[in-house]
N, C-alpha and C positions, 0 to 999 in steps of 0.2 A: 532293541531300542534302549539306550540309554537314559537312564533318567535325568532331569538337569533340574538343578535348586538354588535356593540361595543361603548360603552360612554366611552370617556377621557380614551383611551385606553385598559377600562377591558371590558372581557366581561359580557353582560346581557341579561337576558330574560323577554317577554313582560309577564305583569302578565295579568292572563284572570278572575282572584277571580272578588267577589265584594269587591270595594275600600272605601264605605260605604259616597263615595259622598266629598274626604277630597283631589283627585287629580285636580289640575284644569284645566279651557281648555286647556289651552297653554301647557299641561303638559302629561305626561304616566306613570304609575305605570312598575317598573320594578324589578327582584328580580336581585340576583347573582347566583340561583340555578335553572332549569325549575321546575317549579309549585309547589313551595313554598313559603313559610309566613314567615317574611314579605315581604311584596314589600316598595317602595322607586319613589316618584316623581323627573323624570329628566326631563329640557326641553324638550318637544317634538320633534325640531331640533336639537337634541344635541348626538343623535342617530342614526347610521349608521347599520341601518338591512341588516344583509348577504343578501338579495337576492334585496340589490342595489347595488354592487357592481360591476362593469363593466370587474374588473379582477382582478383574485384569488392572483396576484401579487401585488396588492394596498391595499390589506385585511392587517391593522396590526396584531400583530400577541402580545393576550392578558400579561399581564403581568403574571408571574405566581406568 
């Protein structure tokens, strides 16, 4: 299962490929589509995954 979240508004999916070593720690590879190519390094903290959200009312709601 892929994880899906929201960065700077849009949403994103945790990429689970191999990243060939090019993300860094402080970092997560994510795409815009679940599990596809390419991915894209965000902050690590800069990511709010659905299933931290405390309530479905504080979930922005992505740009389209």
């Amino acid at each position: 299962m892929t994880r899906k979240g929201t960065f700077n508004g849009d949403t994103v999916y945790e990429y689970s490929g191999h990243t060939y070593g090019v993300i860094s720690p402080d970092g997560v590879a994510v795409t815009k589509e679940p599990d596809t190519f390419p991915f894209f390094e965000v902050p690590a903290g800069s990511v709010k995954w659905d299933d931290e959200w405390d309530d479905e009312d504080e979930r922005p709601q992505a740009t389209p």
